[in-house]
N, C-alpha and C positions, 0 to 999 in steps of 0.2 A: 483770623487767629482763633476765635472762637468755635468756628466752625471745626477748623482744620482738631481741636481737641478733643471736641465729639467723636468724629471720625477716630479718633485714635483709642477715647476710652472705648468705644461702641469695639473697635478690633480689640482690644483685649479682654473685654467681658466675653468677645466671641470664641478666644484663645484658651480662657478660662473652662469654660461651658466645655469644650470640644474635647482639652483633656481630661474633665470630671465624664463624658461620656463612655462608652463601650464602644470597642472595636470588636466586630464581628470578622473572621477571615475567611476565605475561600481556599479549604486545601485541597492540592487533585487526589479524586479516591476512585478511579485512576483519573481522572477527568474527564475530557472530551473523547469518544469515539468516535475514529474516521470507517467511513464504509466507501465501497465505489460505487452503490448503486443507493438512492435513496426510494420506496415506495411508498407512496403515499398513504397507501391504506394502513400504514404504521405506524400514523398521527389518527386519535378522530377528532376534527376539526370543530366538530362541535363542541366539544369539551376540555382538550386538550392532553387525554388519556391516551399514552403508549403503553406496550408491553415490550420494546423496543430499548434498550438502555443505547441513549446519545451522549449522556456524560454522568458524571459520578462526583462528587466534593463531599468535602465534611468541614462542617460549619463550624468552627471553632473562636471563641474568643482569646484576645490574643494575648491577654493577660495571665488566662486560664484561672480568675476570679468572676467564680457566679455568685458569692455570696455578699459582700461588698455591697453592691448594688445590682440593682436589676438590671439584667439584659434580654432585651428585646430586638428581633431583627424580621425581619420581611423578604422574600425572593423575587426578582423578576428572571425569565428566561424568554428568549425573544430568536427566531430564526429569522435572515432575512436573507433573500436573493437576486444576484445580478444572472441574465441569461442573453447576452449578444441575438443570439442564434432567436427567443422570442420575441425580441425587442423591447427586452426589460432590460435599461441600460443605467438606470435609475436604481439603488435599494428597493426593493418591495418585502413590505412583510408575510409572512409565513403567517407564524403565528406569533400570537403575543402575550404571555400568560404574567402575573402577577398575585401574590399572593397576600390575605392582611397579616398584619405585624400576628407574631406566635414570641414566647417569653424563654427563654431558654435555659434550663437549670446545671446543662451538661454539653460536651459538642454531641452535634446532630448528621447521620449523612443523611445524604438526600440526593435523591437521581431524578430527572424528569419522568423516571415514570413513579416515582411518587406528586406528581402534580396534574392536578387536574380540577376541574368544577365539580365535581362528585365526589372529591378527598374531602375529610373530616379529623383526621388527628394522621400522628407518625409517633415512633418512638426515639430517644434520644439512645445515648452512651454509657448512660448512668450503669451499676449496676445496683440492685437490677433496674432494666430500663423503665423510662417511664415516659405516660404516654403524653402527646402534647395535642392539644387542638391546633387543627390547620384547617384552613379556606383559601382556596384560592378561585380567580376570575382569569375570563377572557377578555384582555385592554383590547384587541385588535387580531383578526385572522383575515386571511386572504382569502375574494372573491376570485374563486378560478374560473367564473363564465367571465368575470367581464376582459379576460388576455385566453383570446380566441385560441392562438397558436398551444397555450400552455392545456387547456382546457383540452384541444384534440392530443395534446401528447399523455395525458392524464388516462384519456380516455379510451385509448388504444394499446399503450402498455403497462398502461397503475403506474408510473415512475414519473417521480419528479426530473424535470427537463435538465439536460446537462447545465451546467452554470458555475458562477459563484456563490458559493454558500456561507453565512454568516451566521456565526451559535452563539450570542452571548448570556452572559448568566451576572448577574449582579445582586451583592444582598447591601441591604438597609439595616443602620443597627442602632440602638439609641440606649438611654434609661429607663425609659417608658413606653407606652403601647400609643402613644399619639403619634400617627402616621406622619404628619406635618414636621416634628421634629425630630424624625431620623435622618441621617444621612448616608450616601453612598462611603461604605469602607471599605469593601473592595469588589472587583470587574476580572471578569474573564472571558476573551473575545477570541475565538480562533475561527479562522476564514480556511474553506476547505475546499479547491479547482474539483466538481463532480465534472469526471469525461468517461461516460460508458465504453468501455473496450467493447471495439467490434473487431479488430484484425487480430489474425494470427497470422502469420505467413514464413513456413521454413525458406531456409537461404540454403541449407545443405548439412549433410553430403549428401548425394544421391539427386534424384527428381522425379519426375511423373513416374508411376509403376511402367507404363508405357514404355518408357526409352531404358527400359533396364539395362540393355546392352551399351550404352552410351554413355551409364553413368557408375562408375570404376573407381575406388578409394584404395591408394598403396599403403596406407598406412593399419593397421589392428586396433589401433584408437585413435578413431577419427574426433576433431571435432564438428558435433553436431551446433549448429547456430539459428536461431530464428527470430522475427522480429513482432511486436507490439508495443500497443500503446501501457505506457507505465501508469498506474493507477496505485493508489493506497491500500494497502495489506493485499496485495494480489500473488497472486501464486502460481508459478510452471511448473509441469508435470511432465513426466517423458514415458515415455515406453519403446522398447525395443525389440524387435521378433522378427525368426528365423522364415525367409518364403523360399518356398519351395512351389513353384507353377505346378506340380505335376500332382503335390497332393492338396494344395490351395486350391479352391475354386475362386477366388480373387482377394487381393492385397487384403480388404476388409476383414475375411476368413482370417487370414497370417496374422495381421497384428490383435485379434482375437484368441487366437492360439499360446503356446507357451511363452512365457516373453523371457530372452536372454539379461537382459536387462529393465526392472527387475527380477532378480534369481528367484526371488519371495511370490509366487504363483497368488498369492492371497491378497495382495495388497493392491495390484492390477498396474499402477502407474510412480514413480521413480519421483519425488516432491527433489527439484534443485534450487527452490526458492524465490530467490525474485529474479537470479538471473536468465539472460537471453543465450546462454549458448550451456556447454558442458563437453566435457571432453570423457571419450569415455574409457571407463576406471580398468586402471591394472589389477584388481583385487575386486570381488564382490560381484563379478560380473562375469560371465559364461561366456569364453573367448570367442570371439568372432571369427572362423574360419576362412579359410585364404580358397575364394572358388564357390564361394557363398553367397547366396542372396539374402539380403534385410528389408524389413521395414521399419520405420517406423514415424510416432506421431506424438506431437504434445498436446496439451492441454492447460488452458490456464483457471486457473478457479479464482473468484474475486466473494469480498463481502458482502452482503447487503445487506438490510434492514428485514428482510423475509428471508435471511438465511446465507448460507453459502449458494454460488451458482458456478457454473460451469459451462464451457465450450472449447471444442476442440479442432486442433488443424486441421488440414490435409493429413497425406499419408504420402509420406517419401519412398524412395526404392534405392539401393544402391547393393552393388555386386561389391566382394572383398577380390583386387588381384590375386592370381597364383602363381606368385614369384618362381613356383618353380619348376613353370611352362612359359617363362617368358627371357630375352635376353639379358634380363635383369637378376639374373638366378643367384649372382653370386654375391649382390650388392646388399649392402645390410638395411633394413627399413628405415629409413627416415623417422627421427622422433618428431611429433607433430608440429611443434614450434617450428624446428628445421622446414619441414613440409608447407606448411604455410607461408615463410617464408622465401621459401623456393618458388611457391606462384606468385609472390608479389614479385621478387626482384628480376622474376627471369632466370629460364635453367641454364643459360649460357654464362651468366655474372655468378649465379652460385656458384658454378663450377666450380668457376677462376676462386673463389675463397673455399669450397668446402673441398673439391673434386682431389682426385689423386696426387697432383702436384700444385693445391691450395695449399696457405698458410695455415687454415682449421680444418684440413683433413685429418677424420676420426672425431672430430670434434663431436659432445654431448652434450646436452644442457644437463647442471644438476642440478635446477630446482632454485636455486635463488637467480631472481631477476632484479634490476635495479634498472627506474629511470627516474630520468631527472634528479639524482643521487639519491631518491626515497627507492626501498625493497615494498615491490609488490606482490598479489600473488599470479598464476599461470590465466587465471578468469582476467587482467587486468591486460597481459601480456596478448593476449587474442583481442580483447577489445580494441588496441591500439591496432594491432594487426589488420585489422578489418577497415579500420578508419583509414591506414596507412595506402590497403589495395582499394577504398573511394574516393579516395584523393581528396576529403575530409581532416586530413591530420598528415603534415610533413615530417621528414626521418632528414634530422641532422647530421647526426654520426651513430655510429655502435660501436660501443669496448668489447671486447672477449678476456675474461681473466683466468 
């Protein structure tokens, strides 16, 4: 009984103490930064110094009373990684930085590349600001000779090995600068999948410059589709351009040359974002003639830690038909959706619904799509499309309204 009372004043002297303490918080300013490629030389591991910003906070007490009592708080920031592929299957640390208690008169931001063993003060919020003594150490960094595999990927491309990546950042905050009696008040942990894109690979229209004659689009806005690997703040790029064999000395020359798409001669490549296909545009774009040959080729750019980088596809080919060399003269072009659909379901079953004595002949899409009773837009309606002709995704029914 006696015991059990101790224990009970001892938690409320503790309950006491914790609310007479300072909460220090972690706000994102912006926070963490995802990249796709991490390079090592972006850390130096001897000291902890980037020029590199991984994340961003602003340390703010959450009371927003500095005068009250003293506030004092402490940082740790710690990278750790899993890599299947080196047989770190285990956390391993990166690095491990920690800094001593600093006294805070105002909120502070702070990025890891203010952290380092060679920092000596920062300044706060205040105005005007003012400056604070800061120290910090190295608790722990990673030996990359002794993970053989990581050490030769280091060693051959500067880049940290594909993996799982761990960023956490924690600060410590108390009434006083006695490190022992601070406590953790708040954590921020974001785990980030690093998988270096190496494929691009167009799907279409068109194909090898080679079989030019083989590969024939009825449509004036075709969609273009291609596939990779998805990655964090990554980015497709297009370009489009007219070939002509006879004043091309090869594809390479054409899609160098003027690009119909983009019109903008200055800007060289057509940014669509993160998606994998695009359709191309009724407006802003230099019509694609019927009897014509194109090229063209994407590019994706991804972030790193040393910058932006870049790689780019293949290079497509495809001829525009000339409807009006063919027994098709009189028939109206297919709008793309229609088109696409037409090769998934078979030209003989479209017919029978679009064809001269179908139920939606003349039929057009105008622009609202609905599945699964949500309105989508036309980039959602091709992705299902594609899924539908890999037999990846089933078609239960379709409404026409």
């Amino acid at each position: 009984m006696i015991a059990k009372r101790v224990k009970l004043l001892s938690a409320a002297f503790l309950a006491i103490a914790l609310a007479q303490g300072q909460t220090v918080k972690l706000l994102p300013d912006p926070g963490f930064i995802p990249y796709a490629t991490y390079y090592i030389s972006s850390i130096d591991l001897s000291t902890g110094a980037s020029d590199v910003q991984f994340f961003g906070f602003r340390l703010s007490e959450e009371s927003g009373d500095y005068t009250s009592n003293e506030v004092w708080a402490s940082l740790e920031f710690k990278v750790t990684m899993v890599s299947p592929t080196l047989d770190i299957t285990d956390p391993a640390v990166v690095i491990h930085m920690r800094t001593d208690p600093f006294q805070m008169e105002a909120d502070v931001r702070i990025s890891n590349t203010a952290l380092s063993t060679q920092i000596t003060s920062l300044f706060d919020m205040s105005v005007p600001p003012k400056e604070i003594s800061l120290s910090g150490r190295l608790v722990e960094v990673i030996d990359i000779a002794k993970f053989e595999d990581l050490l030769s990927a280091v060693v051959s491309t500067g880049k940290l090995a594909d993996g799982k990546y761990g960023f956490q950042v924690l600060v410590r905050s108390g009434s006083s600068s006695d490190d022992a009696s601070m406590i953790v008040t708040d954590e921020m942990l974001e785990v980030i999948l690093v998988t270096t894109p190496t494929s691009l690979n167009l799907i279409g229209p068109g194909g090898e410059p080679a079989n030019l004659s083989e590969n024939t689009v009825f449509s004036p806005y075709p969609i273009f589709q291609w596939e990779t690997e998805p990655c964090s703040g990554c980015e497709s790029l297009i370009r489009i351009a007219r070939y002509d064999p006879e004043a091309h000395s090869s594809p390479e020359e054409a899609i160098q040359d003027v690009t119909v798409f983009p019109m903008d001669q200055t800007i060289g490549w057509a940014s669509v974002g993160l998606a994998t296909n695009f359709q191309y545009p009724l407006s802003g774009a230099i019509d694609l003639e019927p009897g014509q040959a194109y090229v063209w080729q994407v590019q994706k750019k991804l972030p790193t830690t040393a910058g932006a980088e870049s790689f780019t596809s293949p290079i497509f080919a495809f001829t525009v038909a000339d409807l009006t060399q063919s027994a098709a003269a009189s028939s109206a072009v297919l709008h793309p959706v229609l088109q696409q659909l037409k090769e998934i379901i078979g030209e003989s079953q479209f017919e029978a619904y679009f064809g001269a004595d179908g139920d939606l002949n003349g039929f057009e899409p105008s622009g609202t799509y609905v599945v699964n009773g949500m309105e989508v837009s036309v980039d959602e309606v091709f992705r299902l499309l594609r899924q539908f002709s890999d037999g990846s995704q089933n078609m239960i029914s379709i409404s026409v309204e």
